[in-house]
C-alpha positions in Angstrom: 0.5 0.0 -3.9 4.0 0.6 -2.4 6.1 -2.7 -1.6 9.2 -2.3 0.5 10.6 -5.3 0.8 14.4 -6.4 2.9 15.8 -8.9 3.2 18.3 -9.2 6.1 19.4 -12.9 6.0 22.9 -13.2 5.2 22.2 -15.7 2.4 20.0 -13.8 0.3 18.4 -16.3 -1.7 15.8 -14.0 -3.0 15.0 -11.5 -5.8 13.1 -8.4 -4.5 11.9 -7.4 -7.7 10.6 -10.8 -8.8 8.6 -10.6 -5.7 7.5 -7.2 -5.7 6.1 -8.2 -9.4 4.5 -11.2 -8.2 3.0 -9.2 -5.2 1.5 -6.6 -7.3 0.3 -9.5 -9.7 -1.7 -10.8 -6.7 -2.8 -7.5 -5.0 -4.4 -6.0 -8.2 -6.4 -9.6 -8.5 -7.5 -8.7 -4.9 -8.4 -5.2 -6.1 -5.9 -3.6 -3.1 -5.0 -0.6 -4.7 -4.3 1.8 -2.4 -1.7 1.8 0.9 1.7 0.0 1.6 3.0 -3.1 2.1 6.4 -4.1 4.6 8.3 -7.9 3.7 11.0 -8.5 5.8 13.1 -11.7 5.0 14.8 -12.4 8.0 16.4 -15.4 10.3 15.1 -17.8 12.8 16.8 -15.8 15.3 15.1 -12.3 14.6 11.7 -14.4 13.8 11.8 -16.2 16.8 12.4 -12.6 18.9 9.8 -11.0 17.1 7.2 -13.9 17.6 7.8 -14.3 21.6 7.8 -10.3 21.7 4.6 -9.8 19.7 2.7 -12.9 20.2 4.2 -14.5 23.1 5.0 -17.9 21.5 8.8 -19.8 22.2 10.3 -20.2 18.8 10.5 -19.8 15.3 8.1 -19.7 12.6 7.9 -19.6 9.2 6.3 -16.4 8.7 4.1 -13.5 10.8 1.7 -10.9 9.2 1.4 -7.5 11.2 -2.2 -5.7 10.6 -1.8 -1.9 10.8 -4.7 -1.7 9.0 -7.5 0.2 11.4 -10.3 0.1 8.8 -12.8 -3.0 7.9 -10.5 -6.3 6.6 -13.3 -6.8 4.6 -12.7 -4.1 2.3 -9.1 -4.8 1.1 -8.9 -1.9 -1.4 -7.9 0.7 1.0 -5.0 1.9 3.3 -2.0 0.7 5.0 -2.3 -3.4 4.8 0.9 -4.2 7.6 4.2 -5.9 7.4 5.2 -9.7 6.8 8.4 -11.5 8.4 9.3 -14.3 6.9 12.4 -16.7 8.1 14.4 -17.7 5.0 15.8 -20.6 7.5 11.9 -21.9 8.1 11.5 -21.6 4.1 14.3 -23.9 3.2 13.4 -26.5 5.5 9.7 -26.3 4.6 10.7 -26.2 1.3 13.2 -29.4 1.6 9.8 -31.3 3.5 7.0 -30.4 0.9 9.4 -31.3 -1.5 9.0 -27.6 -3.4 11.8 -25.2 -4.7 12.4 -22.5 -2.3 11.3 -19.9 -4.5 7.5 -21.4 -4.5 8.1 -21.8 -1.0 8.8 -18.1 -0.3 5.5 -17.3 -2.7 3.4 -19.6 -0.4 4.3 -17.7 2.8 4.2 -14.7 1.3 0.3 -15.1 0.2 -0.2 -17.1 3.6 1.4 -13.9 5.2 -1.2 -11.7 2.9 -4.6 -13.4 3.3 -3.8 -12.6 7.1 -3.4 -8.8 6.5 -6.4 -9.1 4.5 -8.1 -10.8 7.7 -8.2 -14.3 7.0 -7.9 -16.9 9.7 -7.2 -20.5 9.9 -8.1 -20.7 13.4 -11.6 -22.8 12.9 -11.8 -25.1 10.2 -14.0 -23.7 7.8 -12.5 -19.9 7.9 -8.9 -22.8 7.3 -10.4 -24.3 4.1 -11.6 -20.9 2.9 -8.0 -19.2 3.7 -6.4 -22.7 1.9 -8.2 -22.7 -1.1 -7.5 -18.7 -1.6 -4.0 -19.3 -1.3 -4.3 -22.2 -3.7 -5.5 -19.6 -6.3 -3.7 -16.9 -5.8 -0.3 -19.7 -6.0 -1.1 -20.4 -10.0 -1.3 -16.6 -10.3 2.9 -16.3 -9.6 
C-alpha cells in the first residue's frame, strides 16, 4: 500500500512516519493490500474551504474522507482507497474536550477518516454502532 501523507499546518505537531507505520499496521489487519492512500494535515481554513466546496457545508470539521475508489467498498483489498484531510486545529480542541493526547486524537480521525473510504457510514444508527465499534478495534491496534 503507498501512503503519502503532508502535512501543511504551520505547527506540525505530527510524525509522518509514525503514522504511515500505524496506517499500514491497520490496513494489513483490514487485508487492503493493494492501491494508495492521500493524508493531508491541514488547517481549519483549508478544511473549512474544502468542506463547503466538496460537500456544501459552512465550516470546519475535523476530518473528510474522499472515495476514489470506483470498485465495490465491500471488497477493501483492492485499488486506489482516496484521500483524508484532517484539521490539526479541530484535533487539538477535540483532543483538549475528550480529554485525550493529540497524538490519539489524530489516530482516531485518521481510522474514522478510513472506515469511510472503506464505505462505512454513521448516518443511521446501526451502520453508527457498527462504524464505532470498528474504530474501537482498530484504536488498540496503534
Amino acid at each position: 500500500m503507498e501512503i503519502q501523507i503532508t502535512c501543511q499546518h504551520p505547527m506540525k505537531k505530527t510524525d509522518p512516519g509514525k503514522i504511515k507505520m500505524k496506517l499500514k499496521r491497520i490496513l494489513k489487519d483490514l487485508e487492503c493490500h493493494d492501491g494508495e492512500l492521500s493524508i493531508l494535515i491541514t488547517d481549519d481554513k483549508h478544511i473549512a474551504e474544502l468542506n463547503s466546496r466538496f460537500l456544501k457545508r459552512k465550516g470546519p470539521t475535523n476530518v473528510l474522507a474522499f472515495s476514489i475508489r470506483d470498485d465495490d467498498p465491500a471488497e477493501p483489498e483492492t485499488l486506489m482507497l482516496g484521500d483524508i484531510v484532517i484539521s490539526l486545529d479541530a484535533a487539538m480542541r477535540d483532543a483538549k474536550k475528550a480529554g485525550e493526547s493529540l497524538t490519539k486524537m489524530i489516530d482516531r480521525l485518521l481510522i474514522h477518516g478510513l472506515l469511510h473510504l472503506l464505505g462505512y457510514d454513521h448516518e443511521r444508527s446501526e451502520e453508527a454502532r457498527k462504524m464505532e465499534e470498528e474504530m474501537e478495534r482498530l484504536l488498540t491496534m496503534v
